[in-house]
C-alpha positions as a Python dict, from the first residue, in 0.01 Angstrom:
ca = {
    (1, 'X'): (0, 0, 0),
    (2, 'X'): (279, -155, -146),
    (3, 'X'): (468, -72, -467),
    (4, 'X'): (671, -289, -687),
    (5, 'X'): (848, -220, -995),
    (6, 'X'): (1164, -372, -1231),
    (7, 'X'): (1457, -102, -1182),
    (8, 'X'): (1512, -34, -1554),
    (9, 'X'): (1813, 230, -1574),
    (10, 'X'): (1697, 563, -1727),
    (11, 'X'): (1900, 843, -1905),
    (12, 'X'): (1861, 1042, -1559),
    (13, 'X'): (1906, 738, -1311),
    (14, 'X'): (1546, 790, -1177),
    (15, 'X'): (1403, 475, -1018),
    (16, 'X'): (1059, 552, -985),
    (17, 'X'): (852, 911, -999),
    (18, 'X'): (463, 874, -851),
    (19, 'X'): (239, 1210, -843),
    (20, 'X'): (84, 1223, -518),
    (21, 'X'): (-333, 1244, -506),
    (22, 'X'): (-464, 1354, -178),
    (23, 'X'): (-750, 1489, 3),
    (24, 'X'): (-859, 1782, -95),
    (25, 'X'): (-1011, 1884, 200),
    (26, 'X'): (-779, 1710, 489),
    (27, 'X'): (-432, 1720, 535),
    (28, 'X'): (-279, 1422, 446),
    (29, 'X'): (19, 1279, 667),
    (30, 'X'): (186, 983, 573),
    (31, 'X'): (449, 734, 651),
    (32, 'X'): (666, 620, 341),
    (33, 'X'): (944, 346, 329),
    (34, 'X'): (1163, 277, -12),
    (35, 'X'): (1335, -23, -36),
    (36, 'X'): (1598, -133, -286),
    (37, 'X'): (1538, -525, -350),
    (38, 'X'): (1719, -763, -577),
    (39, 'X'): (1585, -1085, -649),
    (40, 'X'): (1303, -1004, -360),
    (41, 'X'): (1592, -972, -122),
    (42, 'X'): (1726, -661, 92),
    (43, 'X'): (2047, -595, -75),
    (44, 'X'): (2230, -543, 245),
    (45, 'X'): (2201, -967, 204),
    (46, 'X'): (2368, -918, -102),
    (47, 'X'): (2655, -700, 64),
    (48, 'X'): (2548, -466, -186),
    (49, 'X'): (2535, -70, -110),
    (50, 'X'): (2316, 129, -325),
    (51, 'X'): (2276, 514, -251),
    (52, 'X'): (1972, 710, -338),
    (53, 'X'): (1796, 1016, -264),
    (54, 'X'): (1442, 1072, -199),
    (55, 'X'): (1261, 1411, -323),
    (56, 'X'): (916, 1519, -247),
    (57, 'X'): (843, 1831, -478),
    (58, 'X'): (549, 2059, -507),
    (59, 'X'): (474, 2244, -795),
    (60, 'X'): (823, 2149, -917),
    (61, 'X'): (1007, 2255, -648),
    (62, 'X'): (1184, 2061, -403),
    (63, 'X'): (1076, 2096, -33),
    (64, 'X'): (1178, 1804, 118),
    (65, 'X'): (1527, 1595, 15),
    (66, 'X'): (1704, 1288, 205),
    (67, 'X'): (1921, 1038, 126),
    (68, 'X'): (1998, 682, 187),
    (69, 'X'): (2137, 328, 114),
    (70, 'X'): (1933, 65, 13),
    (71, 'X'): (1659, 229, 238),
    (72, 'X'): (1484, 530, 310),
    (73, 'X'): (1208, 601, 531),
    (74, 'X'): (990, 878, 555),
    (75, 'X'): (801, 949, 864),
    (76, 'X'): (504, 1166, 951),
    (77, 'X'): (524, 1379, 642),
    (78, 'X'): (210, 1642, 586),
    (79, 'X'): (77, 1666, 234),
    (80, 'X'): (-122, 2005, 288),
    (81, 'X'): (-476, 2002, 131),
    (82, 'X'): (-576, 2212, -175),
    (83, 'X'): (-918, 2361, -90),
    (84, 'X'): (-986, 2760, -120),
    (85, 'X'): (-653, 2803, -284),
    (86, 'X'): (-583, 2938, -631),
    (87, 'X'): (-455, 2737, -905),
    (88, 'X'): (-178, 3073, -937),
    (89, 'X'): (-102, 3383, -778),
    (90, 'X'): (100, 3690, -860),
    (91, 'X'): (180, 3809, -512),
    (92, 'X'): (332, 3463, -381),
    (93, 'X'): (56, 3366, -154),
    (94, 'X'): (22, 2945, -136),
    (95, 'X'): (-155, 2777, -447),
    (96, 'X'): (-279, 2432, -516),
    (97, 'X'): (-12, 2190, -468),
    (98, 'X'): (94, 1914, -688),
    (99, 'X'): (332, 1677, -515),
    (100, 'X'): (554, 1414, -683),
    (101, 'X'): (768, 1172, -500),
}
């Protein structure tokens, strides 16, 4: 799947945020690849450098960070599936996730 979208600069610099929808019986690995374009063009043709970070979060939190120019790519990341667990818990034990990239 590919995703396109006009950079349009935002009080906090964020590009793009996408909530995640997986299975919710299967784990869900997946390979992701974010590319800074202008004009449909890598900007590396542009001798342009353009640093970014990448966050995956969960509930919020941030459990997996990396940075990059122009380019990041993601490889073999799990998204962990949601069945049997609790939408809270008091003692700490995992609940349903909600990831946003």
């Amino acid at each position: 799947m590919e995703y396109t979208d006009t950079y349009q600069t935002s009080k906090y610099g964020i590009i793009f945020k996408e909530k995640i929808f997986t299975s919710p019986v299967d784990h869900t690995s997946v390979c992701i690849n974010v590319r800074l374009l202008k004009d449909g063009v890598d900007m590396d043709n542009h001798g342009v450098k353009r640093y970014f970070n990448l966050e995956v979060k969960d509930n919020g939190k941030v459990i997996f960070k990396k940075k990059g120019s122009n380019q990041i790519n993601l490889t073999h990341f799990v998204f962990r599936a949601n069945q049997g667990l609790p939408e809270s818990s008091e003692t700490g034990e995992e609940v349903k996730h909600n990831y946003v990239i």
